[in-house]
BAMIKOL-685444 format. One record per residue: residue in three letters; x, y negated, z of N, C-alpha, C in turn. Coordinates in steps of 0.2 Angstrom, whole numbers, plus 5000, padded with zeros to 4 digits. Each point is the difference from the previous one (the first is absolute). Layout:
# BAMIKOL-685444
+------+------+------+------+-------+-------+-------+------+------+------+
! rest ! n_xx ! n_yy ! n_zz ! ca_xx ! ca_yy ! ca_zz ! c_xx ! c_yy ! c_zz !
+------+------+------+------+-------+-------+-------+------+------+------+
!  ALA !    X !    Y !    Z !     X !     Y !     Z !    X !    Y !    Z !
...
+------+------+------+------+-------+-------+-------+------+------+------+
# end
This chain:
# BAMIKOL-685444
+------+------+------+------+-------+-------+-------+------+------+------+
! rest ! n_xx ! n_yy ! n_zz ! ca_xx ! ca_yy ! ca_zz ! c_xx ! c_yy ! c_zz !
+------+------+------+------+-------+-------+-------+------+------+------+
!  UNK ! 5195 ! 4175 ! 3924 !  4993 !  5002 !  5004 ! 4997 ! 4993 ! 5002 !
!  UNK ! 4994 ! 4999 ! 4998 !  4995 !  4996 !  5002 ! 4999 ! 4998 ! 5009 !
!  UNK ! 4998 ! 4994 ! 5001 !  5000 !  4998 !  5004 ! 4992 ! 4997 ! 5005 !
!  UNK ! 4997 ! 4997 ! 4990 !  4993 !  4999 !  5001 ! 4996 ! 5003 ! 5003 !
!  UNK ! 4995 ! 4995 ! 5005 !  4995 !  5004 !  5005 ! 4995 ! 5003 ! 4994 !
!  UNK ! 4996 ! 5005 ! 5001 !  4993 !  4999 !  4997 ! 4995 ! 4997 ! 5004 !
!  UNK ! 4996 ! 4998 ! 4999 !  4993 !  4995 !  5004 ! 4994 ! 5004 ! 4995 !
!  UNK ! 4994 ! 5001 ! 5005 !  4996 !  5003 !  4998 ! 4993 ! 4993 ! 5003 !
!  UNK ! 4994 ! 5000 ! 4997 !  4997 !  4994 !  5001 ! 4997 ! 5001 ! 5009 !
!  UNK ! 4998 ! 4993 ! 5000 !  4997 !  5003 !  5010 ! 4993 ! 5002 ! 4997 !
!  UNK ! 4998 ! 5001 ! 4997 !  4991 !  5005 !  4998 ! 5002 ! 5007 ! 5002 !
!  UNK ! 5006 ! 5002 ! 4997 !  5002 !  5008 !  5005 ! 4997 ! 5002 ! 5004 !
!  UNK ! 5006 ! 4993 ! 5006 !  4997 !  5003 !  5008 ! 5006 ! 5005 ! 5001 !
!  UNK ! 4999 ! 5006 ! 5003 !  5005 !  5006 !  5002 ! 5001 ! 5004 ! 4997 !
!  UNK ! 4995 ! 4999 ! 4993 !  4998 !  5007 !  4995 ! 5008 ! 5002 ! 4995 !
!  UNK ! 5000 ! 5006 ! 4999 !  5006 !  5001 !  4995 ! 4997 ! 4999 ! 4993 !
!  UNK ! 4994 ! 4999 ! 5000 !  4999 !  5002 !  4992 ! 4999 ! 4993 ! 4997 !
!  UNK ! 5004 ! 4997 ! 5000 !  5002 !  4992 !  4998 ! 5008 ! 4998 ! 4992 !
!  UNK ! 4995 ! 4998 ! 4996 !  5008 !  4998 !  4995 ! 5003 ! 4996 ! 5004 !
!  UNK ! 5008 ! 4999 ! 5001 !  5003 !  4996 !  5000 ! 5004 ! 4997 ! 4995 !
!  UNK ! 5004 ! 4995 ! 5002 !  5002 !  4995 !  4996 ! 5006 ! 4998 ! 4999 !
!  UNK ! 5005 ! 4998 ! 5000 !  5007 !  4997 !  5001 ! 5004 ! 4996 ! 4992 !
!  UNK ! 5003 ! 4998 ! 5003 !  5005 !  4994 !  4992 ! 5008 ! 5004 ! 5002 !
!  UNK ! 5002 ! 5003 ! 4995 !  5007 !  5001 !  4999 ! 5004 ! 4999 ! 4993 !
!  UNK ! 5005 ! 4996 ! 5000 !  5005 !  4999 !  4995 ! 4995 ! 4996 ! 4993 !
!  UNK ! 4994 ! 4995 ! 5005 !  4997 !  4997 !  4993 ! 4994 ! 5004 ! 4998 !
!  UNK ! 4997 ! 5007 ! 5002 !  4996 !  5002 !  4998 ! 4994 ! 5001 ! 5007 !
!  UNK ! 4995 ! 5004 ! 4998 !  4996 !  5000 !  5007 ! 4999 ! 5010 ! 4998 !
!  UNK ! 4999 ! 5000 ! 5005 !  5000 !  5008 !  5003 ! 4993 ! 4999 ! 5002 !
!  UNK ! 4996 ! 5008 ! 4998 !  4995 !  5001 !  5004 ! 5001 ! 5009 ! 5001 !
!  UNK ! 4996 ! 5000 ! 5007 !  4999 !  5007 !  5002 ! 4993 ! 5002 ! 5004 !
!  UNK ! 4999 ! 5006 ! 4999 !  4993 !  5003 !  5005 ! 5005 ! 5002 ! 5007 !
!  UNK ! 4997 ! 4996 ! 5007 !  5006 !  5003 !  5005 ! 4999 ! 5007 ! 5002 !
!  UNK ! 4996 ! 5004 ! 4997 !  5001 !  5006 !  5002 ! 5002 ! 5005 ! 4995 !
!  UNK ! 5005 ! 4995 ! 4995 !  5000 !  5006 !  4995 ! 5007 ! 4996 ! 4999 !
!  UNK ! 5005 ! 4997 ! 5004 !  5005 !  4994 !  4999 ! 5005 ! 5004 ! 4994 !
!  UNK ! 5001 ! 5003 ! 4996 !  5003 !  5005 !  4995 ! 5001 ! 4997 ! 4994 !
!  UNK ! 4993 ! 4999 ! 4998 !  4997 !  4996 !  4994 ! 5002 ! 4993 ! 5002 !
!  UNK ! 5000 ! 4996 ! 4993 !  5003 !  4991 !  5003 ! 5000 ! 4998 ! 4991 !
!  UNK ! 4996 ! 4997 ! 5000 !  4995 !  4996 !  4992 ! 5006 ! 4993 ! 5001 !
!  UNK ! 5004 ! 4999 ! 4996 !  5003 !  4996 !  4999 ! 4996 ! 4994 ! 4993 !
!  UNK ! 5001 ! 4992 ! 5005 !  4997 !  4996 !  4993 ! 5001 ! 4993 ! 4999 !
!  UNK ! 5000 ! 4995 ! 4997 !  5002 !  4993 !  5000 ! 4996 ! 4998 ! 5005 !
!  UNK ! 5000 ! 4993 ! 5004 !  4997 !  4995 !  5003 ! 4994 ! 4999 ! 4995 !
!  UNK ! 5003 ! 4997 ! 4994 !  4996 !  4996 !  4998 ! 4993 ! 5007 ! 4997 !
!  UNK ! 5001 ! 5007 ! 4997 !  4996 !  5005 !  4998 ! 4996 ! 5002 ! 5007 !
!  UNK ! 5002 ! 4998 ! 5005 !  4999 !  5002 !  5007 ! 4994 ! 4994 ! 5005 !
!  UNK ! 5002 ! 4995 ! 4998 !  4995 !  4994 !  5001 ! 4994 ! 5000 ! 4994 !
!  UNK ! 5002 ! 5003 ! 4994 !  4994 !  5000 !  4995 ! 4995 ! 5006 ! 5004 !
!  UNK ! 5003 ! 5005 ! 5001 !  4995 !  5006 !  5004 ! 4997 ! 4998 ! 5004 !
!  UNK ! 5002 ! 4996 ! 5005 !  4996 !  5000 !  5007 ! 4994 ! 4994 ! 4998 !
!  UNK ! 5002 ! 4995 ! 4995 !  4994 !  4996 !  4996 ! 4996 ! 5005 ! 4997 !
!  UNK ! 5001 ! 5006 ! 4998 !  4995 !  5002 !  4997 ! 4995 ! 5004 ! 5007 !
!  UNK ! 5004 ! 5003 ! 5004 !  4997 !  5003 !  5004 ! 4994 ! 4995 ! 5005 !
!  UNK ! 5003 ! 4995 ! 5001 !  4994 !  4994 !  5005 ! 4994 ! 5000 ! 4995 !
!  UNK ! 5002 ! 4998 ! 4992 !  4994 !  5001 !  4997 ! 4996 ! 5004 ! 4998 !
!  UNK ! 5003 ! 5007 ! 5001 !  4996 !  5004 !  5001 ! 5003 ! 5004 ! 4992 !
!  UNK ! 5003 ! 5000 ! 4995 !  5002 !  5006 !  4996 ! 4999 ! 5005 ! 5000 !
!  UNK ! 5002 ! 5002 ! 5005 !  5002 !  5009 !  5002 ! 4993 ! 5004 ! 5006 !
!  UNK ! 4995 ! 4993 ! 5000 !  4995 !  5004 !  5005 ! 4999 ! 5008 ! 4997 !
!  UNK ! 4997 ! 4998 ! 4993 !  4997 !  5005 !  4995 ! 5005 ! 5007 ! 5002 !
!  UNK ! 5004 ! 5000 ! 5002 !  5005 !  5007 !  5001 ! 4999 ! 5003 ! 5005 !
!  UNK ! 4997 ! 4999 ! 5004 !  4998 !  5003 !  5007 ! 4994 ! 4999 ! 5003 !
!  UNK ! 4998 ! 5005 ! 5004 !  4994 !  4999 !  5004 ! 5002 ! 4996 ! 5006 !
!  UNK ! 4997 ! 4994 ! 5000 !  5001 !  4996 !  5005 ! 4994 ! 4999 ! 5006 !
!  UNK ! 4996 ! 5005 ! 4998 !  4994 !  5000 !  5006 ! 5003 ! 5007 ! 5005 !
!  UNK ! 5005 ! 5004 ! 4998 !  5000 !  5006 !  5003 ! 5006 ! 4997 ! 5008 !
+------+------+------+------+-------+-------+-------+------+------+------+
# end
């Protein structure tokens, strides 16, 4: 059994409807905290390629970001 905390970003605040995040045995975990069941397992290094894609804006196109 895992031991790793998950940390969720301070943009939250108090809110449950936040991914979180954690490093276990070499890989990084992610979760929605109000759905902790699910857990998307991925490399650092495929995991630092996503979040570069996300600042630059890739995945705007897939959601409504004015709602």
């Amino acid at each position: 059994m895992t031991t790793a905390r998950w940390q969720k970003s301070s943009y939250c605040g108090a809110s449950n409807e936040c991914v979180e995040v954690r490093t276990v045995d070499g890989l990084v975990e992610l979760r929605e905290s109000d759905d902790g069941g699910v857990i998307v397992h991925t490399t650092p290094a495929k995991f630092a390629r996503f979040l570069e894609g996300v600042k630059a804006g890739e995945f705007d196109h897939h959601g409504d970001l004015t709602a």
